[in-house]
C-alpha positions as CSV (number, residue, x, y, z in Angstrom):
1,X,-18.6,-52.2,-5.5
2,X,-15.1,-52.4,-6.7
3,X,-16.1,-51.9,-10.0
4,X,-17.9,-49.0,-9.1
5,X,-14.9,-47.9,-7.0
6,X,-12.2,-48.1,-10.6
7,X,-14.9,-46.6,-12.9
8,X,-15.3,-43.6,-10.8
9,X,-11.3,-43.0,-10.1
10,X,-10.6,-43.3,-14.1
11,X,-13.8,-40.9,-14.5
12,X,-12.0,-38.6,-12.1
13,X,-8.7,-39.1,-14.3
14,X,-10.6,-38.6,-17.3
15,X,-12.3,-35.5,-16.6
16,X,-9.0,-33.7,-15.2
17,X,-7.2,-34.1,-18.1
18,X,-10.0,-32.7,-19.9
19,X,-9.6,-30.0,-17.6
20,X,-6.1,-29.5,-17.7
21,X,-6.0,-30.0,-21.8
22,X,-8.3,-26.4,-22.0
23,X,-7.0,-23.0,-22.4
24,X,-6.4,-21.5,-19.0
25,X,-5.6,-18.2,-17.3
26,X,-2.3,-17.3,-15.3
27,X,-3.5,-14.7,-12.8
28,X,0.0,-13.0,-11.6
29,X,-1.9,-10.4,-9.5
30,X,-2.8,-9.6,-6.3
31,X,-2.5,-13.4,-6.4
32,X,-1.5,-16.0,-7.9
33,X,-3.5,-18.7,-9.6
34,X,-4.3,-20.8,-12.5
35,X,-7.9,-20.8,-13.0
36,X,-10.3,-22.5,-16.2
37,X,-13.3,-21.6,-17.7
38,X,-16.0,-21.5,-14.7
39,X,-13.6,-21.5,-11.8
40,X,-13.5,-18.6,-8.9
41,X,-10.1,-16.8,-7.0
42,X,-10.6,-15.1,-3.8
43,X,-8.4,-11.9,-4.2
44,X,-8.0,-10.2,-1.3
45,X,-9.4,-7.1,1.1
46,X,-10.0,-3.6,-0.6
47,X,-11.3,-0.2,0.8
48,X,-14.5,1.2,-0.3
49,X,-13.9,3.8,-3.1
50,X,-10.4,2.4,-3.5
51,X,-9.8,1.0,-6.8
52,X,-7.3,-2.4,-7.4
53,X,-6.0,-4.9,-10.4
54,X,-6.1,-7.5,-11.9
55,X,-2.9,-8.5,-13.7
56,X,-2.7,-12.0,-16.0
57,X,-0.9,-13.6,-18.7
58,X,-1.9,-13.5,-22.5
59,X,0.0,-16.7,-22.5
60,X,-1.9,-20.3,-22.5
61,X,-2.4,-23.7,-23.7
62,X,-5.0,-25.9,-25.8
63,X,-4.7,-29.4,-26.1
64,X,-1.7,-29.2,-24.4
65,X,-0.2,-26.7,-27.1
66,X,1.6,-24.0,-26.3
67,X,-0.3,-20.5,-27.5
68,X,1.6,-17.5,-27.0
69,X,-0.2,-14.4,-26.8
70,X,-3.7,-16.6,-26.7
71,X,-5.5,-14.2,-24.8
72,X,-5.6,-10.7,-26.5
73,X,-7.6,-8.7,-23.3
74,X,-8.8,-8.9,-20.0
75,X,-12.3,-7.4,-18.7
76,X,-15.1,-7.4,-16.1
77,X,-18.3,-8.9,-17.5
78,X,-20.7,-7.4,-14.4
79,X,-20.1,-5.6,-11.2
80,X,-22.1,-4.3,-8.5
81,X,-23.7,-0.9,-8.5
82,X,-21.6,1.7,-7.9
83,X,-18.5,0.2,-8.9
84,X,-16.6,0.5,-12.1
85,X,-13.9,-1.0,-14.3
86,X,-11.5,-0.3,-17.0
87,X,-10.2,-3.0,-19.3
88,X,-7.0,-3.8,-20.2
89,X,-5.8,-2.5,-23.4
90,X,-5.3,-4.6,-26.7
91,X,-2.3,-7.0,-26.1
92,X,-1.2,-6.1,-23.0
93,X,1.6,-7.9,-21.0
94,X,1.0,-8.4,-18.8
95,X,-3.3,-8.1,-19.3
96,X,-4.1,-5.4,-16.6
97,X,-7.5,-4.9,-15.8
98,X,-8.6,-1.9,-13.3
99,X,-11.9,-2.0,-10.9
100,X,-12.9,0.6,-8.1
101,X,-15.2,-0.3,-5.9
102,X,-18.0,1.8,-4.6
103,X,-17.2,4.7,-2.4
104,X,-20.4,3.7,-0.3
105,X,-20.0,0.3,-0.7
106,X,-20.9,-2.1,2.7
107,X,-17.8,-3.9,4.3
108,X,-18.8,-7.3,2.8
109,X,-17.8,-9.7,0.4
110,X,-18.7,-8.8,-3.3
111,X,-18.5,-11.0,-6.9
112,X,-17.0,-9.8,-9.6
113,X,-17.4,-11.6,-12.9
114,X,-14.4,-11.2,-15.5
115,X,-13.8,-12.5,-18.7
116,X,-10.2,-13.3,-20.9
117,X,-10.9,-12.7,-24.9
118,X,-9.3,-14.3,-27.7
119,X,-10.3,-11.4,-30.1
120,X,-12.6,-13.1,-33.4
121,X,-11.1,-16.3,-32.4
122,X,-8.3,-15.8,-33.8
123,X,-6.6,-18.8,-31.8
124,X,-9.4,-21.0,-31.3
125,X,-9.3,-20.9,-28.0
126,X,-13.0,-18.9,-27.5
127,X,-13.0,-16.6,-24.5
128,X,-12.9,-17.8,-21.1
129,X,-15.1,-16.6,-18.0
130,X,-14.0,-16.9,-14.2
131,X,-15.4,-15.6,-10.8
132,X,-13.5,-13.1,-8.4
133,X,-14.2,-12.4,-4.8
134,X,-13.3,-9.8,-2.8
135,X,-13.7,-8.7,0.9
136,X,-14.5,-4.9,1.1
137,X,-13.4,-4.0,4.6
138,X,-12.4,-0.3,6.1
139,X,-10.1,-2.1,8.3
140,X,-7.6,-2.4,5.2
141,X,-4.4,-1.0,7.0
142,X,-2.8,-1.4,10.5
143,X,-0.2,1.8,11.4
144,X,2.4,2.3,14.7
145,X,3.1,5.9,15.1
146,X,6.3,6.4,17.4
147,X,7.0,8.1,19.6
148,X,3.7,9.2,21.6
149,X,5.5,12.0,23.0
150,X,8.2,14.3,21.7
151,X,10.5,17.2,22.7
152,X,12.3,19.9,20.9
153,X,13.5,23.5,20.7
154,X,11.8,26.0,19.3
155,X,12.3,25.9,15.1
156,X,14.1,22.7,15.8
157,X,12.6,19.2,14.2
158,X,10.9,16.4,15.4
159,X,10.7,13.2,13.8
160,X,7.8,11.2,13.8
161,X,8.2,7.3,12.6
162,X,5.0,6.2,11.0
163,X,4.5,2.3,10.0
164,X,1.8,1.4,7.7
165,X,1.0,-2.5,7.2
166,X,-1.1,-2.4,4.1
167,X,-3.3,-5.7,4.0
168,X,-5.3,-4.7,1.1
169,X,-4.8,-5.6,-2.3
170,X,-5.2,-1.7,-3.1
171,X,-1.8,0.2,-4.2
172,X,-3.5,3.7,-3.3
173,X,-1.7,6.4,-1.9
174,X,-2.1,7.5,1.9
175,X,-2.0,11.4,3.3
176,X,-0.2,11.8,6.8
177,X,-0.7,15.3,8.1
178,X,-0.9,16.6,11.8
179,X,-2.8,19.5,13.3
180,X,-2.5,22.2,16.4
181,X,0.5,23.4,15.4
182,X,0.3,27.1,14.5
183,X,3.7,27.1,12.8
184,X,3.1,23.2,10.7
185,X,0.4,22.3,8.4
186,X,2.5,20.0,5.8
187,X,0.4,17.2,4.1
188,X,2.8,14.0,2.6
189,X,1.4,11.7,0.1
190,X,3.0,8.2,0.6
191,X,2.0,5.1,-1.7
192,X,1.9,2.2,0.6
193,X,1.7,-1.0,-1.7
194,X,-0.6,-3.9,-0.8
195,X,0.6,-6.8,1.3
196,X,4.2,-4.7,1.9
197,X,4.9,-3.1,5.8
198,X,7.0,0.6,5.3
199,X,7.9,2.9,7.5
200,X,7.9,6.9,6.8
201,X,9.9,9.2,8.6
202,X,7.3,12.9,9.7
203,X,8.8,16.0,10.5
204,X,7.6,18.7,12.9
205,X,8.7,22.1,14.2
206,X,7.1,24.3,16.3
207,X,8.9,28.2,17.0
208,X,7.1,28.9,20.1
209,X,7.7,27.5,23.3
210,X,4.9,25.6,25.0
211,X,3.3,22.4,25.4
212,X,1.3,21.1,22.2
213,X,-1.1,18.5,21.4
214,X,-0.9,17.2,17.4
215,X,-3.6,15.4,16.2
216,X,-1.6,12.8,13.7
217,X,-4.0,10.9,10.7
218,X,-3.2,8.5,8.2
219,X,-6.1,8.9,5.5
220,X,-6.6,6.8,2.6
221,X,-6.6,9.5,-0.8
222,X,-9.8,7.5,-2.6
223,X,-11.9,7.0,0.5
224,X,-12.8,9.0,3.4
225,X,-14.2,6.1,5.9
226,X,-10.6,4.5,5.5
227,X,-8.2,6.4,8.2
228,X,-6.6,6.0,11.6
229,X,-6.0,9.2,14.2
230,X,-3.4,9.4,16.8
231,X,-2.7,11.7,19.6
232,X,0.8,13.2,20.3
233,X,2.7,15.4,22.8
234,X,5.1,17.9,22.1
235,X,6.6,20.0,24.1
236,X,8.9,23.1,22.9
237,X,11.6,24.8,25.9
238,X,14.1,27.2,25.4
239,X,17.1,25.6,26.4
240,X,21.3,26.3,25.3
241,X,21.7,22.6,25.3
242,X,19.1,21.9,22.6
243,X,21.1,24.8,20.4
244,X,24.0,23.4,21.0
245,X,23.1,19.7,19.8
246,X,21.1,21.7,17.0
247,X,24.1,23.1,15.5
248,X,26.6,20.2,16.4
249,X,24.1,17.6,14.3
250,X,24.5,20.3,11.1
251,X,21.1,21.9,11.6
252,X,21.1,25.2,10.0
253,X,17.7,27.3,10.6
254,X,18.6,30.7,9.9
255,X,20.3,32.6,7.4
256,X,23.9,32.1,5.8
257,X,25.3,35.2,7.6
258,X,25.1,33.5,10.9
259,X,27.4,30.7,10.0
260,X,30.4,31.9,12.1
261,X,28.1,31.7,15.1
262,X,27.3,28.1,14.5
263,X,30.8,27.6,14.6
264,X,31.6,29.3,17.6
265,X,28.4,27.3,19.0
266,X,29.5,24.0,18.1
267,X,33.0,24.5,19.2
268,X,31.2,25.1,23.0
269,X,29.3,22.3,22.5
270,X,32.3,20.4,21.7
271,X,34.1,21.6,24.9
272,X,31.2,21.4,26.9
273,X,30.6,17.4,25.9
274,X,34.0,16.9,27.0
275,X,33.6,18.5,30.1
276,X,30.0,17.1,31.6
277,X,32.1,13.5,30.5
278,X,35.0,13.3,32.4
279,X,38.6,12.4,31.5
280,X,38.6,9.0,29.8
281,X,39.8,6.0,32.4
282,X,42.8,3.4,31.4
């Protein structure tokens, strides 16, 4: 039994630096992980429609040798229907291969097959074949739009602090737009990249006074079932105050001929500030 016990421990040894003596492949993107010939990597979540890379090193070893520049591109061997790839160029480096996936494709988790080549053989390395597995999901992004409720004169902006949490592996770019305002209709494109939390600044205006409802959505810009909708309140008043801070905080909506009077403004507001605080206690 003991025998049995050493045999299979030096089998163990035996075949790992077998393993470890073949060429392998340095994946430096969305993750990061050594695989060999055979072995599988579980890269990350991706949208339908949205497409994602696959970044490596040409760099590797055989027999424990050093071989720069071993592997000479990087490609995907199948794929399921619908979804498509585009290999990385001769002697890239990094090796950079692109796949989108399906714009229909079921939230799920899909196999992709990809392959490193060592062009004719030149190093005597062969090529070397690995498994990747990713989790297609519409449910790719989490976003906090702030505040739910906002206030302003008329012509004067709003901002609106949008946070997107991108959890995909997917560097795609994102469209944030609002509706129901008659006077705004701006679209932003915004490139939220994978695994990384920013936060975009949204302004809005409105000239006439009245109470409005904006329907804010983040969209993904490759695929329509990837987005998130929010509801917020804006309310637009008249009021001298809201000039006042207006032109004291250097907002200037209106022509270069009505500078003096934004002056003259901002010197009431000055003394008016003053006033509404009180003389300063010792």
């Amino acid at each position: 039994m003991r025998f049995i016990r050493v045999f299979l421990l030096f089998a163990g040894i035996f075949t790992l630096s077998i393993v470890n003596a073949s060429p392998y492949l340095q994946i430096i993107g969305p993750v990061n992980k050594t695989v060999y010939n055979g072995q599988s990597v579980f890269l990350g979540k991706v949208g339908p429609g949205e497409s994602f890379y696959v970044l490596a090193s040409p760099n590797t070893t055989d027999n424990g040798n050093y071989i720069n520049l071993g592997w000479d591109t990087l490609e995907t061997v199948n794929l399921s229907g619908g979804w498509s790839s585009l290999r990385s160029p001769l002697y890239q480096n990094p090796m950079k291969v692109k796949i989108t996936v399906a714009p229909d494709a079921p939230d799920g988790t899909y196999k992709i097959t990809l392959r490193s080549v060592n062009i004719q053989n030149y190093s005597r390395i062969g090529n070397l074949t690995f498994f990747a597995y990713v989790n297609v999901s519409r449910n790719i992004f989490k976003v906090d739009v702030s505040p739910n409720s906002l206030s302003s004169g008329p012509g004067q902006p709003a901002d609106i602090h949008v946070s997107i949490n991108n959890t995909g592996i997917s560097d795609e770019p994102f469209y944030i737009s609002a509706g129901g305002l008659p006077a705004w209709n701006a679209t932003d494109e915004v490139i939220s990249l994978h695994f990384k939390e920013e936060t975009y600044t949204y302004p809005v205006f409105e000239n006439e006074p009245g109470a409005y409802s904006i329907n804010f959505s983040v969209d993904s810009a490759t695929s329509a079932l990837v987005s998130d909708t929010f509801n917020i309140r804006f309310k637009v008043k008249n009021s001298l105050l809201n000039d006042f801070n207006a032109v004291g905080n250097g907002i200037g909506l209106s022509p270069i001929i009505f500078e003096p009077s934004y002056a003259f403004m901002s010197g009431l507001y000055y003394i008016y500030n003053n006033l509404t605080k009180g003389p300063k206690s010792h």
